[in-house]
C-alpha positions, -999 to +999 in steps of 0.1 A: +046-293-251+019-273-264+006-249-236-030-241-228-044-204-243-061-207-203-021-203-190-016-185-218-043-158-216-031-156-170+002-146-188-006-120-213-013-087-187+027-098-176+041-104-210+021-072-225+038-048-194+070-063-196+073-075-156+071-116-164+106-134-163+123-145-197+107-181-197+075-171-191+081-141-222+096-168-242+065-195-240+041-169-245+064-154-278+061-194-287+024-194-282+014-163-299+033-171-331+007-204-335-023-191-316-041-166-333-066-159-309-038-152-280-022-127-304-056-108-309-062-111-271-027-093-266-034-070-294-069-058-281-052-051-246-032-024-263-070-013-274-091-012-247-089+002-213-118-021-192-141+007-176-171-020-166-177-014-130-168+023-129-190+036-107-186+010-082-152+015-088-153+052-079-178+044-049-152+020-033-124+049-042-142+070-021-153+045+006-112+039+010-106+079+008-133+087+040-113+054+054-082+069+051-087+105+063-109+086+093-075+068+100-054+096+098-076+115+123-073+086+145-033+086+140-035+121+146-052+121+177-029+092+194-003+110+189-013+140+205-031+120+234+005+106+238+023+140+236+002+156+267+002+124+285+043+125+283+044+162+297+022+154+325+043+126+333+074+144+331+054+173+349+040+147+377+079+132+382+094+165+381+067+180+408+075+149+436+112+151+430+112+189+438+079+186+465+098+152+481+132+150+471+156+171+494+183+180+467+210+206+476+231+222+457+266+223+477+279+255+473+315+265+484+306+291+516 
């Protein structure tokens, strides 16, 4: 069964970087010996590096990077908001246990 240069060409970025499994490796090996066009296609991504939105690219990079330091500063500020309300509670139960809580120490007399 001859395969489409469509499935083909969806295969070539895993076949070129090594990560597809051995059938997938060996249909594409097939292909490429008796499509020319593949092999070029496979050849040329050893060529090229595709730069053809970069500046969108590097405006969505920094869209995420303001994102990420906006989340960290939230992260950062639950935590402490949870820190100091732990003391005060620990503070609060430690305050009524020693304001309302007759303990006594016995101590031999």
């Amino acid at each position: 069964m001859k395969e489409s240069c469509e499935i083909i060409k969806d295969l070539l970025p895993l076949y070129h970087d090594g990560v597809c499994s051995n059938d997938s490796a060996a249909m594409v090996k097939n292909h490429l010996a008796e499509c020319e066009d593949c092999a070029n296609e496979l050849m040329n991504m050893d060529n090229k590096i595709s730069m053809t939105n970069a500046v969108e690219n590097r405006s969505e990079a920094e869209s995420l990077l303001k994102l990420s330091k906006k989340w960290r500063k939230g992260m950062l500020k639950s935590f402490l908001k949870g820190v100091l309300i732990t003391i005060l509670a620990i503070a609060a139960i430690a305050l009524i246990l020693y304001l309302f809580v007759d303990i006594r120490v016995f101590l031999p007399s």
